[in-house]
C-alpha positions in Angstrom: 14.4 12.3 6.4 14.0 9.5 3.6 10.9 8.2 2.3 12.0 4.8 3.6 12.2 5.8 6.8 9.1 7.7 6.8 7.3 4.1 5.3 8.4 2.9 8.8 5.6 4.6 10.6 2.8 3.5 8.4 3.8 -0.7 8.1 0.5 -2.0 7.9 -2.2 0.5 6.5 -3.5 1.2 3.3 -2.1 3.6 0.4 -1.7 4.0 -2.9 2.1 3.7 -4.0 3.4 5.1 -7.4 6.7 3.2 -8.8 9.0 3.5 -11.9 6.7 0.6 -13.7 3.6 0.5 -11.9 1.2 2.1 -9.6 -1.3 0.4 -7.1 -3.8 0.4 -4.0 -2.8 -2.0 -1.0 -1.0 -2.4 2.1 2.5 -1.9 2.8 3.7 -4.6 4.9 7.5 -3.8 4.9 9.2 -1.2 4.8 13.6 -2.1 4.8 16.2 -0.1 3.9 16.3 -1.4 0.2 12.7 -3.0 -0.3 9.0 -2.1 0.4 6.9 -5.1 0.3 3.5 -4.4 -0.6 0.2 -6.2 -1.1 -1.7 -4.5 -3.8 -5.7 -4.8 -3.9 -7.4 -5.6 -6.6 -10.0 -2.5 -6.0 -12.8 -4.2 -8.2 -13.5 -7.3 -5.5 -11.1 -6.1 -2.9 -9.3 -9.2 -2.3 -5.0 -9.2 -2.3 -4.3 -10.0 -5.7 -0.3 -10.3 -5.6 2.7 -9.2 -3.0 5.2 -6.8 -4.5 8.7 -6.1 -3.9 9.6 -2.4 -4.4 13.0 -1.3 -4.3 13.1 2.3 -2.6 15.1 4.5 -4.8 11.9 3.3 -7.7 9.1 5.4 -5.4 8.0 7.7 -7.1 5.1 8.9 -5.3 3.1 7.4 -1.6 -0.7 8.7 -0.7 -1.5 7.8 2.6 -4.7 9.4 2.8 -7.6 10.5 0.0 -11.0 10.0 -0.8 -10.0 6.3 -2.4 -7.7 5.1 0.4 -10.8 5.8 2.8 -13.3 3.6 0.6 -11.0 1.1 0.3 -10.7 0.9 4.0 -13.9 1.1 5.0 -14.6 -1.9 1.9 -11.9 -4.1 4.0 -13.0 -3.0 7.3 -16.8 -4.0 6.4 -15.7 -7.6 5.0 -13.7 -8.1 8.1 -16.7 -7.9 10.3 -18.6 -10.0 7.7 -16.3 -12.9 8.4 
């Protein structure tokens, strides 16, 4: 199986993606046969500070789950309910 098509099943949540150039915490919102498209959080005030555009054979590394992905989604989850 390919990472991309792995991606697949988790459009939408939270993780922490490594790349060639960067490395970030956010939301994958795409995953496509040549692109991710990803919305990385800024952790410090947990708002979406930009949308990147991955190109798959660049992914170096994906963690799904962790001690940091879980704070960062209990952050959102908390300033979802306060809105």
């Amino acid at each position: 199986m390919r990472l991309v098509e792995k991606l697949k099943d988790f459009e939408n949540q939270y993780m922490f993606i490594h790349w060639a150039t960067g490395s970030e915490y956010g939301k994958l919102v795409y995953a496509g046969d040549d692109f991710v498209e990803f919305n990385v959080i800024n952790v410090d005030t947990m708002e979406y500070s930009e949308t990147v555009l991955i190109n798959c054979q660049l992914i170096l590394e994906v963690a799904i789950g962790g001690f940091d992905i879980a704070r960062i989604v209990a952050e959102m989850s908390s300033k979802i309910s306060m809105d």
